[in-house]
C-alpha positions as CSV (number, residue, x, y, z in Angstrom):
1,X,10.1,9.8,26.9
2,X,8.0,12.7,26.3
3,X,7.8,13.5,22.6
4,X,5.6,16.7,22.7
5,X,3.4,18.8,24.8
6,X,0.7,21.5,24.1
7,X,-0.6,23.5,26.1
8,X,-0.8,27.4,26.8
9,X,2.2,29.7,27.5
10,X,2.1,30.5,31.0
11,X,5.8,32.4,31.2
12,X,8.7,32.6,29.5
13,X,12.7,33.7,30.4
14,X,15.8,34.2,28.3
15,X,15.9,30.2,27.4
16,X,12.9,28.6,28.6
17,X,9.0,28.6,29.1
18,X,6.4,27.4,31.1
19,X,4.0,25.6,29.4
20,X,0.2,25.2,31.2
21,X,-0.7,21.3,30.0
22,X,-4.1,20.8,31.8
23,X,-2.6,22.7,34.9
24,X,0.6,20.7,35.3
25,X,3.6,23.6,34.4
26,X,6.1,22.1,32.2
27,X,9.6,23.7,32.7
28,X,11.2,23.7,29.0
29,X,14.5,24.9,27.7
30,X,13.7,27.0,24.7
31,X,16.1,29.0,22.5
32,X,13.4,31.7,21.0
33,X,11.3,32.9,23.6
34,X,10.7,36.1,22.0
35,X,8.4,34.0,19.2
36,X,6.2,33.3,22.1
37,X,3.2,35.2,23.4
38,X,1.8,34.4,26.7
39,X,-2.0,32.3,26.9
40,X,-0.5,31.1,23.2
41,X,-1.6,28.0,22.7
42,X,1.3,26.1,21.3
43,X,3.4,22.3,20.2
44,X,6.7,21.5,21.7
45,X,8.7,18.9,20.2
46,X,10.8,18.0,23.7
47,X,14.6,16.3,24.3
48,X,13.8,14.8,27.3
49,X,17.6,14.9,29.0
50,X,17.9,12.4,32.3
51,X,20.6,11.8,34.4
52,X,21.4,11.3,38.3
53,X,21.4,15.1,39.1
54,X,19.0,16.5,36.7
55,X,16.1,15.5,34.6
56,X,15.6,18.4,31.7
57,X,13.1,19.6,28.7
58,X,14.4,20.4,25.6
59,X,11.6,22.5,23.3
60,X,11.6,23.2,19.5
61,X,8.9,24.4,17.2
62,X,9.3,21.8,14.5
63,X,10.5,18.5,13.8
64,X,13.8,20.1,11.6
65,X,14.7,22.0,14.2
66,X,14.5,19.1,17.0
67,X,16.5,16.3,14.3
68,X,19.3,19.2,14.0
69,X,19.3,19.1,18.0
70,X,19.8,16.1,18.0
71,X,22.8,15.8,15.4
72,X,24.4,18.7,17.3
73,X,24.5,16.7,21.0
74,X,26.1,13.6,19.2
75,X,29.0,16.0,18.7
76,X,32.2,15.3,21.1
77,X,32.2,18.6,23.2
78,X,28.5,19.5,22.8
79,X,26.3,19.0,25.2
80,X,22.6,19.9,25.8
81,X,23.0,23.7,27.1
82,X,25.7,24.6,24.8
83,X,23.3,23.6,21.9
84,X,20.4,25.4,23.3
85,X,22.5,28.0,23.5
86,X,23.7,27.6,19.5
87,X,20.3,28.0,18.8
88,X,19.6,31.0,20.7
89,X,22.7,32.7,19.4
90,X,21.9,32.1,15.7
91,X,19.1,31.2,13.2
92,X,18.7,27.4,11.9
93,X,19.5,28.1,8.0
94,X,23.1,30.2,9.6
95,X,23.5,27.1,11.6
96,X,23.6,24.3,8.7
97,X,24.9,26.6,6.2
98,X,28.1,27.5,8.2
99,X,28.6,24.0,8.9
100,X,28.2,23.0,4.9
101,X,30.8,25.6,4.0
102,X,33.3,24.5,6.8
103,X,33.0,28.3,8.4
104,X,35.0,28.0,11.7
105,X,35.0,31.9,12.1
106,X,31.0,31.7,12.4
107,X,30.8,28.9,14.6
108,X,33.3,30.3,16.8
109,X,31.8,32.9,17.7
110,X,28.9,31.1,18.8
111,X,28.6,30.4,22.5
112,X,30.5,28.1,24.4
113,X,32.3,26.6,20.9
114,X,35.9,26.9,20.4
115,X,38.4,26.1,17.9
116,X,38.2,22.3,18.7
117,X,35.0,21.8,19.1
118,X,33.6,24.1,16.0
119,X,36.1,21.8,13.7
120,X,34.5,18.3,16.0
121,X,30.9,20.1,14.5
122,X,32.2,20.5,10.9
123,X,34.2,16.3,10.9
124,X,31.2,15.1,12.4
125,X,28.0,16.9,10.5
126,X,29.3,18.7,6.5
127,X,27.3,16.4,4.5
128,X,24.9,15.4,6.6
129,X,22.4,18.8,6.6
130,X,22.1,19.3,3.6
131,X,18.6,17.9,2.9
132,X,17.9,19.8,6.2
133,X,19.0,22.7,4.6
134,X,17.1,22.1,1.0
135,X,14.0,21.7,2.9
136,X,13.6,24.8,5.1
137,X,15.5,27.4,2.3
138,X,13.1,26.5,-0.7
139,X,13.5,28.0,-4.1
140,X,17.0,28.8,-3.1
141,X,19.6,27.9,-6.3
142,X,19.8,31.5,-7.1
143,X,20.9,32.4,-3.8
144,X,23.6,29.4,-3.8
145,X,24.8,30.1,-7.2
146,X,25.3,34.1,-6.4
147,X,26.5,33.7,-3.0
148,X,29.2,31.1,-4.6
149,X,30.3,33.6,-7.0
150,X,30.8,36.2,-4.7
151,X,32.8,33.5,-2.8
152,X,34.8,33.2,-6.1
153,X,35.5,37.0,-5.7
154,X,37.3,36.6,-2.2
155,X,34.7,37.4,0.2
156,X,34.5,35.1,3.7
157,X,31.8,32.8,4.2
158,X,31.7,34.9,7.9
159,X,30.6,37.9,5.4
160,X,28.1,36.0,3.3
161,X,26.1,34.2,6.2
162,X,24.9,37.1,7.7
163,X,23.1,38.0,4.1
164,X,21.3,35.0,4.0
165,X,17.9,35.9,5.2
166,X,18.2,39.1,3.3
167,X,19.2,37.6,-0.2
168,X,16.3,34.6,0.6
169,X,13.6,37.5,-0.2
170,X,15.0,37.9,-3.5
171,X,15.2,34.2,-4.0
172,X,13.4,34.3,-7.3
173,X,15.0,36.9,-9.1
174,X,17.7,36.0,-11.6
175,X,21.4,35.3,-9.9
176,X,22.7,39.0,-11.3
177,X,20.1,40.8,-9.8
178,X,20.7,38.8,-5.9
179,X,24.3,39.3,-7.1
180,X,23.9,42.9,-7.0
181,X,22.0,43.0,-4.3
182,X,24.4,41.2,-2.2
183,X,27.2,43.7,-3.2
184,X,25.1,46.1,-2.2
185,X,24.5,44.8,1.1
186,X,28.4,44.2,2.2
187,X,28.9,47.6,0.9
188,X,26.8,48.9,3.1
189,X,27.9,47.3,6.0
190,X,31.3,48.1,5.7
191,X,30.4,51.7,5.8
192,X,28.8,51.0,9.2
């Protein structure tokens, strides 16, 4: 199995690259091309995905990210593409925290997931993210506590995702003052 590869960007499409490893072009299936530059020298962490008609590369940029691919598969329903495709459509810390708070509406809309399957993802994963999730949003609580509250106030998890990254800049001012900003935010996008 082939764990990792470096080696130089030598192109890149919508979900893969081709990485240069001492002039042998690796085809890899990669969710975030756009974070790429060509003649970047760069790590893969690779799914290496084998069967009768088809031998595949799976790329990530770090270990969380390849562990989480790997939890997504074991799902009934999900297979390699459709998670690539997950990933593409959404970032990491959406991903994980849509699945804590049991948000079909969010992962329905993601690509190639359904009613069925998006509950499969929720039975199968809720609990078992979270230290995923604790790792790559640090200093965080704040965030939580506020985004709970306004959760407490009648607004969707499908309306509070989308804030995340946002509210995460703010993630050490005091829980009234992300609080605000959050409010701020939705009111903002309702307008649009």
């Amino acid at each position: 199995m082939i764990a990792y590869i470096t080696g130089k960007v030598h192109s890149y499409g919508s979900d893969w690259v081709i990485l240069d490893h001492m002039g042998l072009g690796y085809r890899i299936f990669f969710a975030y091309p756009e974070r790429l530059k060509l003649n970047e020298e760069v790590c893969l962490y690779t799914y290496q995905y084998i069967r009768e008609d088809e031998h595949s590369l799976y790329g990530f940029l770090n270990m969380q990210e390849y562990e989480f691919f790997l939890k997504l598969i074991s799902v009934k329903g999900v297979g390699c593409k459709t998670a690539n495709a997950i990933f593409a459509a959404s970032r990491f810390e959406q991903l994980v925290l849509a699945i804590e708070n049991s948000d079909l509406d969010f992962l329905k809309r993601l690509p190639g997931i359904g009613a069925k399957t998006a509950s499969q993802i929720i039975l199968d994963l809720k609990g078992k993210l979270i230290s995923m999730r604790n790792e790559e949003v640090k200093g965080s609580r704040s965030v939580q506590e506020a985004l709970e509250a306004l959760k407490a106030l009648g607004y969707k998890q499908s309306e509070l995702t989308p804030l995340l990254k946002e509210l995460e800049k703010s993630s050490n001012e005091s829980v009234d003052v992300i609080l605000k900003l959050a409010l701020q935010l939705l009111a903002q996008r309702r307008r649009q």
